[in-house]
C-alpha positions as CSV (number, residue, x, y, z in Angstrom):
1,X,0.0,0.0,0.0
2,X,1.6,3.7,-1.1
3,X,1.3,6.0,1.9
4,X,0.4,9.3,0.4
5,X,2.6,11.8,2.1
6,X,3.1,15.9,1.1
7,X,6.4,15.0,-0.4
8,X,5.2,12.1,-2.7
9,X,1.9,14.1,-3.6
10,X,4.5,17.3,-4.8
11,X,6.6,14.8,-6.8
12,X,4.0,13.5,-8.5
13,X,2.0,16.8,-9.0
14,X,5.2,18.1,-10.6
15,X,5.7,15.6,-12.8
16,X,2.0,15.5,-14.5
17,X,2.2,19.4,-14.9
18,X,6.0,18.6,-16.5
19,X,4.1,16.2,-18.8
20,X,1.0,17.9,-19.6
21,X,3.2,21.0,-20.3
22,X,5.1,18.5,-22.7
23,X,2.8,17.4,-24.9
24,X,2.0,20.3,-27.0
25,X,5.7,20.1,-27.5
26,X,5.2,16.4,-28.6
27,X,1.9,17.3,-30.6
28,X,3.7,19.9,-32.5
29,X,6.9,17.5,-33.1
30,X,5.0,15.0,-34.9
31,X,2.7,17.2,-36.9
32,X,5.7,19.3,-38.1
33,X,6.2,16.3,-40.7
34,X,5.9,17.7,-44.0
35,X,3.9,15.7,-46.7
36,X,5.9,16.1,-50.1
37,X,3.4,14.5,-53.1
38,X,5.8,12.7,-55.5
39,X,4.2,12.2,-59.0
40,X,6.1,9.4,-61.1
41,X,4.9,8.0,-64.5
42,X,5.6,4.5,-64.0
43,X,5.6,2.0,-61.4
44,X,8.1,0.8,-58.2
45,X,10.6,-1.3,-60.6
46,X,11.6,1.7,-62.9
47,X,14.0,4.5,-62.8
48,X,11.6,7.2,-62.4
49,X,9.7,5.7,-59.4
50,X,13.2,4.6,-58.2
51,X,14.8,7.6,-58.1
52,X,12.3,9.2,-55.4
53,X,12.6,6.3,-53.2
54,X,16.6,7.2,-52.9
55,X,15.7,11.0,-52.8
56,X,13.7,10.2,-49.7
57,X,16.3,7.6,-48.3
58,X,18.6,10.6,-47.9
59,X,16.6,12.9,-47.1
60,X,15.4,10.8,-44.1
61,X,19.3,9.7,-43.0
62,X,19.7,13.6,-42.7
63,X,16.4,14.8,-41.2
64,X,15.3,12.3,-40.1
65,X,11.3,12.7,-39.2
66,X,11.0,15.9,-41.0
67,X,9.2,14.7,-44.3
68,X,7.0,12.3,-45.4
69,X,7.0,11.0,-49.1
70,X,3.4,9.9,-50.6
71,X,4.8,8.9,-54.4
72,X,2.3,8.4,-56.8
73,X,2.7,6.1,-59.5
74,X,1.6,5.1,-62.8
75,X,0.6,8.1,-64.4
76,X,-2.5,8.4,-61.5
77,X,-1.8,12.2,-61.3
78,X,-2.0,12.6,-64.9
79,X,0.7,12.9,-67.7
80,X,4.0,15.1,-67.8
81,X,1.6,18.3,-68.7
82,X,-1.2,18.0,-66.2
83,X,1.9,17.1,-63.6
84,X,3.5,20.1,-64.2
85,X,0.3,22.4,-63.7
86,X,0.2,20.5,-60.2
87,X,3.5,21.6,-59.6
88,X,3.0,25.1,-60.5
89,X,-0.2,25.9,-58.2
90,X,1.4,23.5,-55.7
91,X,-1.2,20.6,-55.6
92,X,1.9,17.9,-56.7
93,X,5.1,19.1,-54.7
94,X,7.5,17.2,-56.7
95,X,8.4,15.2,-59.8
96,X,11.0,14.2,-63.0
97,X,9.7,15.9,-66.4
98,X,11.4,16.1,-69.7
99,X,12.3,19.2,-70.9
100,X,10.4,19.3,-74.1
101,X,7.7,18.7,-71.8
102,X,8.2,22.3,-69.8
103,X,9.4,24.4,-72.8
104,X,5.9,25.7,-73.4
105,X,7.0,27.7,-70.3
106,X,10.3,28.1,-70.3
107,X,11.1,27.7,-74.6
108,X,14.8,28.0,-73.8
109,X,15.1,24.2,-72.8
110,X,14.8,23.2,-76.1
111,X,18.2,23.9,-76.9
112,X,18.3,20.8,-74.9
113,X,16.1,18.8,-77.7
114,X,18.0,20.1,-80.7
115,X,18.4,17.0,-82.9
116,X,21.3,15.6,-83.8
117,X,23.3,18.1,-81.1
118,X,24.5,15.8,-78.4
119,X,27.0,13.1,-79.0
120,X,26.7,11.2,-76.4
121,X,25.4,10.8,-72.6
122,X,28.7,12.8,-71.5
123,X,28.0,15.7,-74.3
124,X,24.9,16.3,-72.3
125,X,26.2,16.1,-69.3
126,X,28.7,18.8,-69.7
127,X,26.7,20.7,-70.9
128,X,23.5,20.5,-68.3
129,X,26.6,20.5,-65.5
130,X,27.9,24.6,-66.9
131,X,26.4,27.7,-67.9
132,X,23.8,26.6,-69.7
133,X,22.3,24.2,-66.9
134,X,22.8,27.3,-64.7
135,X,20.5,29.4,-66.8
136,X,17.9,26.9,-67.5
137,X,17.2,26.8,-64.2
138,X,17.1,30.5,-63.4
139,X,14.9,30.6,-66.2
140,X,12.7,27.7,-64.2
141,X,12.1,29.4,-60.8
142,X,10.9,32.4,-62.5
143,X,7.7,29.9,-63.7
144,X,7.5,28.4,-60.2
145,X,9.6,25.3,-61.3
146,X,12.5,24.5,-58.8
147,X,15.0,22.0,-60.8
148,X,17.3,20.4,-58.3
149,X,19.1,18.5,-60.9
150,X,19.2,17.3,-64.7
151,X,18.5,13.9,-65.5
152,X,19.2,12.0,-68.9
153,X,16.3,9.5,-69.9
154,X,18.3,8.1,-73.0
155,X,18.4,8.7,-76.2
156,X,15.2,9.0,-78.3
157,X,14.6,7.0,-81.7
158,X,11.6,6.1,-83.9
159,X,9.2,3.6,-83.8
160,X,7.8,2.7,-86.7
161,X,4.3,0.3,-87.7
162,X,6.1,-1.2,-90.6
163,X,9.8,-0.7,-91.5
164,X,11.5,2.7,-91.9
165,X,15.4,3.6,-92.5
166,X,14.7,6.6,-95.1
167,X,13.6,9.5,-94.0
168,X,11.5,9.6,-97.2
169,X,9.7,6.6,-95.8
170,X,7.8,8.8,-93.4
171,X,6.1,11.1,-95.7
172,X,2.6,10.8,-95.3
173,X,2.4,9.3,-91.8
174,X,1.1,10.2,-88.7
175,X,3.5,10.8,-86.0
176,X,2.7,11.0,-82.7
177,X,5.0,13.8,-81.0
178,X,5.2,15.5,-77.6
179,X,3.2,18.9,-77.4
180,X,6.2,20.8,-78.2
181,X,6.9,23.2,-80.8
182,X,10.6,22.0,-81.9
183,X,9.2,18.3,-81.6
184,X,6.3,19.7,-84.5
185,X,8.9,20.8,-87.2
186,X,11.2,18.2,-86.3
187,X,8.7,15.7,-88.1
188,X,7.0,18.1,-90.3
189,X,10.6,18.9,-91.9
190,X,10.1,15.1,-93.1
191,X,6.9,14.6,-94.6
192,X,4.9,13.7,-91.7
193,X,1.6,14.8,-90.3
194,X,2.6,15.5,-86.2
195,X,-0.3,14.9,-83.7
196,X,0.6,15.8,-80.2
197,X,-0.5,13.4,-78.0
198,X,0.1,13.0,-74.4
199,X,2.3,9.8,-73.5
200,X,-0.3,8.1,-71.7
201,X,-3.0,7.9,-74.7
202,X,-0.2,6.8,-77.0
203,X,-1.3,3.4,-77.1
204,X,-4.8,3.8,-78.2
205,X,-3.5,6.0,-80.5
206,X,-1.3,3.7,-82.6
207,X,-3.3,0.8,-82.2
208,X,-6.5,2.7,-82.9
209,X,-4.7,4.3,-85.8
210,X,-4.8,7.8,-84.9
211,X,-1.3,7.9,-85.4
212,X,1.6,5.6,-87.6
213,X,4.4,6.0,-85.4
214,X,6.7,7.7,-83.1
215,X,9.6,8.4,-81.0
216,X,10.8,7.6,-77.6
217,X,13.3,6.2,-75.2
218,X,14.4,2.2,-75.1
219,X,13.1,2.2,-71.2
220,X,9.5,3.9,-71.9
221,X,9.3,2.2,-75.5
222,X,9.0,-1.4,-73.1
223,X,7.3,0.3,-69.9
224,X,4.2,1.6,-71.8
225,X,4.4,-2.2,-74.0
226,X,4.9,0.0,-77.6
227,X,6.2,-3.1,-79.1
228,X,2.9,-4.1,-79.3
229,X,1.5,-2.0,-81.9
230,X,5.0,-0.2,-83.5
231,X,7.3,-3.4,-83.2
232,X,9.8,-1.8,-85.7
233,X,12.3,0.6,-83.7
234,X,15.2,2.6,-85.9
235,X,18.0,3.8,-83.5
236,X,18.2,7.5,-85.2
237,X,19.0,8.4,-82.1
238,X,17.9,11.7,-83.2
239,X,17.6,13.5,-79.4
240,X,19.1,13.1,-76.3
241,X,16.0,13.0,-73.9
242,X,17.1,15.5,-71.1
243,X,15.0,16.4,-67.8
244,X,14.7,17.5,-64.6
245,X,13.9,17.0,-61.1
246,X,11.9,19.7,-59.7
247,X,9.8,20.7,-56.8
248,X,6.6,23.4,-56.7
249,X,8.5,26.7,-55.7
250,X,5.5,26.9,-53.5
251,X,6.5,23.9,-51.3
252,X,10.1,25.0,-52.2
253,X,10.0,28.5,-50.6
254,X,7.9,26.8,-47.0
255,X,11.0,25.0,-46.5
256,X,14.2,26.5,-44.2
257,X,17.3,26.5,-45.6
258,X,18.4,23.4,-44.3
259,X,15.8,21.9,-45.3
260,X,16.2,23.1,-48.9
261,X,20.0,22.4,-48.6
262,X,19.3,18.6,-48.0
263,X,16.8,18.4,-50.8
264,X,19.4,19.9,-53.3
265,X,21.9,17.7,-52.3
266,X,20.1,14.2,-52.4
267,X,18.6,15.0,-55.4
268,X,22.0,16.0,-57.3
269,X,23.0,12.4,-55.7
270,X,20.3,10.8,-56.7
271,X,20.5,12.3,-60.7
272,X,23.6,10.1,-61.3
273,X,21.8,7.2,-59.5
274,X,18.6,8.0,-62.1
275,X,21.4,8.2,-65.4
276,X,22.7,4.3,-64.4
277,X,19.3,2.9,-63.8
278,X,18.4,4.2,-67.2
279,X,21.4,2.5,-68.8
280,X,20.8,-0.5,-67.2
281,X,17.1,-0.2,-67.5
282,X,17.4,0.0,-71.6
283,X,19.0,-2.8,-71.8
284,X,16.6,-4.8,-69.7
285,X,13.5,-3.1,-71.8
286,X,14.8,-4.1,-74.9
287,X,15.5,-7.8,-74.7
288,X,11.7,-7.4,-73.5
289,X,10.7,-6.2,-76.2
290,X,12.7,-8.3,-78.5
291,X,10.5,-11.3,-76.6
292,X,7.4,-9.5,-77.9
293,X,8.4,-9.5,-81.4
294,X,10.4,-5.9,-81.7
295,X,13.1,-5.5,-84.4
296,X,16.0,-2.7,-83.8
297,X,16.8,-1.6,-87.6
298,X,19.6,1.0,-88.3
299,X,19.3,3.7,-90.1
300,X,20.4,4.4,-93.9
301,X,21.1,7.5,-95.4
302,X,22.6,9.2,-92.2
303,X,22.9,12.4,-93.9
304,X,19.6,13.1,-95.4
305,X,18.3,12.8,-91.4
306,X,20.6,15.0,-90.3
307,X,20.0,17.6,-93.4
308,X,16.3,17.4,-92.3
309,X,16.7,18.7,-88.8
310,X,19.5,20.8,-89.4
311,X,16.9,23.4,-90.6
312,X,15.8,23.1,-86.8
313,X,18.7,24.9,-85.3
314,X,18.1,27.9,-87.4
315,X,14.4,27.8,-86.7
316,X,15.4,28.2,-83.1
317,X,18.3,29.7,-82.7
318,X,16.8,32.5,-81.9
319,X,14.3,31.3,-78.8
320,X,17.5,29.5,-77.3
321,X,20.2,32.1,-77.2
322,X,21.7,32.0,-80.7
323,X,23.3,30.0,-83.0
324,X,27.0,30.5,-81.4
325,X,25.1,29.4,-78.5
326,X,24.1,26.0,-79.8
327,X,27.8,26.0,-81.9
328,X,29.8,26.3,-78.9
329,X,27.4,23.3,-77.3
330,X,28.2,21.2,-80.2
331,X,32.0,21.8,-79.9
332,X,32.4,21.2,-76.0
């Protein structure tokens, strides 16, 4: 039996007032986690979904407690467009995009998609790594778009219904193209009839025959099962497929500095992380798709494909700074 005595009664009265005082301290501790909404096109096994589950991982090694991430996958947000609007009014916090995809606000990436520009994986790296990277995402924050890093989804080639190596083989068909400007008189310069259409009606669009073909990335050719209605691929090669990671420079701007700093940093981490996966990914996608009945062909008449978009530098030269701009690019 516990002999209640003045002492024992003080003791205990002092530590219920310490712990009531407490839990508004506590209460506020665990609300203080921030929800960040992740949007990713595809599902947990591919780079793009990937790449957010190692963003998080170091975010949460370094604050640990601070944020929670809800990623959304397989397109149920919407596709790259309606994505970005989220981002922009702050209903989606963060997500990848191509640039071709944001150029209708900031026309400046698409010195990024200039065909036939890049060399290689390195070539774009250079060049998203200097000034021009620098700019580009100057030119982002001003539209509400934070980009924490650039990201290289491959190179893009055509996908063809029936077999193409000429570009003369293409007048006449419909080509699906992203929503883009650049993308339009890439394929117009060659005889074609572009349709934008967003990524995720693709499918119903070339088996339903709204479109005849069009181009992509190795991973997303397999991810969105392409081979099954344009089973002809033709490594042109023709774009290096740049992006970006970016956050809502609503969300962006709530955060404290440390907060930001820690974001930055696993995402710059994380964008080399992304680049492998993709290389290793494309590999993977296209022995898939070689199972399904998907034939690579090469391309003849090399010239005559670069002739066709070469007229797409002077087009744009000036909405991307210049043709010394895009010369001194091509000669880094």
């Amino acid at each position: 039996m516990i002999t209640l005595n003045r002492r024992h009664f003080l003791r205990t009265a002092t530590l219920g007032t310490a712990t009531a005082l407490a839990m508004p301290a506590l209460i506020r501790t665990a609300q203080a986690k921030t929800a960040i909404t992740i949007a990713s096109l595809f599902g947990d096994d591919k780079p793009e979904t990937k790449i957010w589950a190692k963003i998080r991982d170091l975010v949460e090694a370094k604050l640990p407690g601070q944020f929670r991430f809800n990623i959304v996958k397989d397109s149920a947000l919407g596709g790259e467009k309606e994505v970005a609007e989220g981002i922009r009014l702050g209903s989606v916090q963060g997500s990848l995009s191509t640039v071709s995809a944001l150029s209708g606000w900031v026309p400046e990436l698409q010195i990024l998609d200039l065909p036939f520009l890049f060399k290689d994986a390195d070539h774009v790296l250079k060049t998203v790594q200097g000034e021009t990277g620098n700019d580009l995402k100057e030119k982002l924050k001003a539209q509400n778009f934070i980009a924490t890093g650039f990201i290289n989804y491959g190179a893009r080639h055509l996908l063809t219904k029936e077999v193409v190596t000429k570009p003369e083989q293409l007048k006449g068909k419909r080509i699906r193209v992203i929503q883009s400007p650049l993308h339009t008189k890439l394929w117009s310069n060659f005889g074609t009839t572009p349709v934008g259409i967003p990524i995720t009606e693709t499918y119903n669009a070339l088996e339903t025959g709204v479109a005849d073909a069009m181009d992509l990335t190795k991973s997303a050719y397999a991810s969105f099962k392409l081979y099954e209605v344009v089973p002809f691929v033709t490594e042109t090669s023709h774009i290096w497929a740049s992006g970006v990671v970016y956050f809502s420079a609503n969300f962006w701007n709530g955060l404290n500095a440390e907060q930001q700093q820690v974001l930055q940093e696993a995402s710059q981490e994380a964008t080399g992380y992304f680049n492998q996966l993709i290389v290793d990914d494309e590999s993977a996608a296209i022995a898939k798709a070689k199972e399904h009945g998907a034939q690579l062909l090469q391309p003849e008449n090399y010239d005559q494909w670069q002739a066709g978009a070469k007229t797409v530098w002077d087009d744009f030269a000036p909405v991307v700074g210049g043709i010394d701009r895009i010369n001194a690019i091509k000669n880094l």
